[in-house]
ZALUMKOL-859881 format. One line per 2 residues: their letters; for each residue x, y, z of C-alpha. Coordinates in pm, 1 decimal, padded with zeros to 6 digits. Example, Ala and Ser with C-alpha at 12.3 -4.5 7.8 and 13.67 -1.06 7.14 Angstrom:
<atoms>
AS> 01230.0 -00450.0 00780.0 ~ 01367.0 -00106.0 00714.0
</atoms>
This chain:
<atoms>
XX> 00000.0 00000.0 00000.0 ~ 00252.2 00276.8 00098.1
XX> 00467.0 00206.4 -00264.4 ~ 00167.0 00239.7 -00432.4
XX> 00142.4 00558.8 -00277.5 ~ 00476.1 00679.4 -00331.1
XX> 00453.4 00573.7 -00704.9 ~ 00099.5 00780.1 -00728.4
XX> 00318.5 01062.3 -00569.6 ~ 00567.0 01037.7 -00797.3
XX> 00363.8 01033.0 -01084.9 ~ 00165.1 01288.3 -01010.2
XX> 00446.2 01516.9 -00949.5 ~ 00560.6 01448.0 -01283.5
XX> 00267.6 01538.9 -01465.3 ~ 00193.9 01864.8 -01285.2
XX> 00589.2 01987.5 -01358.7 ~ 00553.7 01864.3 -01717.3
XX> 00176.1 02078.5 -01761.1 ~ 00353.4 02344.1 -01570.8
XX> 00716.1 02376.7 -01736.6 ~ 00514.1 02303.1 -02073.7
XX> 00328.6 02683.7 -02025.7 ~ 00500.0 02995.2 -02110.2
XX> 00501.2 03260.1 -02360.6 ~ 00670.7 03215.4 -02665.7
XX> 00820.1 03552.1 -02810.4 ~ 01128.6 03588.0 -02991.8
XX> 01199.9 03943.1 -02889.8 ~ 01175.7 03831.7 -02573.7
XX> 01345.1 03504.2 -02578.1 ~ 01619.5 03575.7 -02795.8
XX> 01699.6 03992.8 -02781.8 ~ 01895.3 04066.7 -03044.4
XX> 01917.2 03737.0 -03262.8 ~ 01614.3 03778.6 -03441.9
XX> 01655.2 03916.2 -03772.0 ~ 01447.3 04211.2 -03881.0
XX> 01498.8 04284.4 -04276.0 ~ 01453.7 04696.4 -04304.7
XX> 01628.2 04642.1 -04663.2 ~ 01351.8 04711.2 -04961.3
XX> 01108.4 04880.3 -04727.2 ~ 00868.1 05032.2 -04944.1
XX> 00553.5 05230.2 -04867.0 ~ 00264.3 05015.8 -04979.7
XX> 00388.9 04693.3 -04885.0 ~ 00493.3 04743.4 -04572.8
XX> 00413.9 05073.7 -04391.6 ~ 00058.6 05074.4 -04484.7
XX> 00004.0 04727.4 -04373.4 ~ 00173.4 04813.3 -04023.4
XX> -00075.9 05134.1 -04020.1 ~ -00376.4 04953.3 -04130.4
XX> -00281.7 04673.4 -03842.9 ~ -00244.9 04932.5 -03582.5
XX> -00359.7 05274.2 -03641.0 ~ -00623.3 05305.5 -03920.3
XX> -00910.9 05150.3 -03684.4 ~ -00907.4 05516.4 -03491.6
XX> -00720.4 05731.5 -03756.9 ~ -00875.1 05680.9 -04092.0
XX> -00971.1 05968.0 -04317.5 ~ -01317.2 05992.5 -04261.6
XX> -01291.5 06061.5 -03901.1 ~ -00927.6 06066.0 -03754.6
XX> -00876.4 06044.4 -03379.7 ~ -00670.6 06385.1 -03271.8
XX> -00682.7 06507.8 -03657.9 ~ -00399.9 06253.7 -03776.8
XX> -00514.5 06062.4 -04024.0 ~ -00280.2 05691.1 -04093.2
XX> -00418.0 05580.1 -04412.0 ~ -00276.9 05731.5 -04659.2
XX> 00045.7 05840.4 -04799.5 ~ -00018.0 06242.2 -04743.8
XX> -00113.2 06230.8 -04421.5 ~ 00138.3 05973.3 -04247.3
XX> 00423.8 06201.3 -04427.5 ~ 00263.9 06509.2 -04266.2
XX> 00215.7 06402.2 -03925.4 ~ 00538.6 06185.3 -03897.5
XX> 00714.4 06407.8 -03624.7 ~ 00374.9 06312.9 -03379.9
XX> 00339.7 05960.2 -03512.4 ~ 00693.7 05881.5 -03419.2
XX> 00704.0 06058.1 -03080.0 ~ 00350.0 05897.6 -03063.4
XX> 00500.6 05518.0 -03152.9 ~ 00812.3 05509.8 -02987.5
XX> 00600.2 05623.5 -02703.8 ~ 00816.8 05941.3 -02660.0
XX> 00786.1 06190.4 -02358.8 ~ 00581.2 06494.4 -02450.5
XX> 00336.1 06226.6 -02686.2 ~ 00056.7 06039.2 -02656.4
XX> 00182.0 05662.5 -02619.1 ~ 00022.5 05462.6 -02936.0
XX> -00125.8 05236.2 -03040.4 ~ -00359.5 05391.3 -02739.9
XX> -00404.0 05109.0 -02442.4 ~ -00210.0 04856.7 -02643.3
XX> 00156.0 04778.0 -02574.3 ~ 00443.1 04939.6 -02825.1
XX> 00469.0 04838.2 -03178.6 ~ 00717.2 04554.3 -03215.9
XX> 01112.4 04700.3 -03235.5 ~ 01119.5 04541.6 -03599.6
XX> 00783.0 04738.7 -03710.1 ~ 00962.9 05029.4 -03548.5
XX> 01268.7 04969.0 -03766.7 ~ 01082.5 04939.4 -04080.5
XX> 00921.0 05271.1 -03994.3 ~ 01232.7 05442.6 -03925.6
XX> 01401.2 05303.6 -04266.7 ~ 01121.0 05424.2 -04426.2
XX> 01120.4 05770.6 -04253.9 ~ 01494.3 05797.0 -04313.2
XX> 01487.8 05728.9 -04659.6 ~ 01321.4 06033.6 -04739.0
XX> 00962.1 05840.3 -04683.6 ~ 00928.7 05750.5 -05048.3
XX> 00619.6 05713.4 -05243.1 ~ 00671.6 05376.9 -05332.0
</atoms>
């Protein structure tokens, strides 16, 4: 009776550390910091800073009624307001932390936006 016990024990201890150890949160930026590879070569306007805009932005700051007059969808208007989106993004002192009640945008969407933006933001 009492190794049947112990052998219960034992398994049982075994399957609650393998549920337990199996339960965490995969993230490579957090996981790795600095090994995982963010491409910033061929950024290009349409293909990927409007798909990182429409993701995170466009919901409150399309054209038709843009939260805090900055519109995101569009070409004009992300090149016009880049000095506040980027304080805004980066979630700089002095700026309104975006996207609003979410967590940052992911260092490599940052990077893309910042090759973009120091390219010249082409129309492309």
């Amino acid at each position: 009776m009492k190794i049947f016990r112990i052998i219960t024990l034992i398994i049982s201890l075994s399957a609650i550390t393998a549920f337990v150890s199996g339960c965490y949160y995969d993230n490579e930026e957090y996981l790795y910091p600095g090994v995982v590879t963010c491409d910033t070569t061929g950024v290009t306007y349409s293909s990927t800073i409007a798909p990182i805009m429409a993701a995170n932005c466009n919901s409150c700051h399309g054209s038709t009624a843009p939260s805090g007059g900055i519109a995101t969808d569009n070409i004009t208007a992300v090149k016009t307001n880049m000095v506040r989106i980027w304080g805004a993004i980066n979630h700089s002192s002095g700026y309104q932390a975006m996207p609003q009640n979410m967590p940052k945008l992911s260092d490599c969407n940052l990077a893309k936006i910042a090759a973009w933006k120091n390219a010249g933001m082409p129309d492309n």
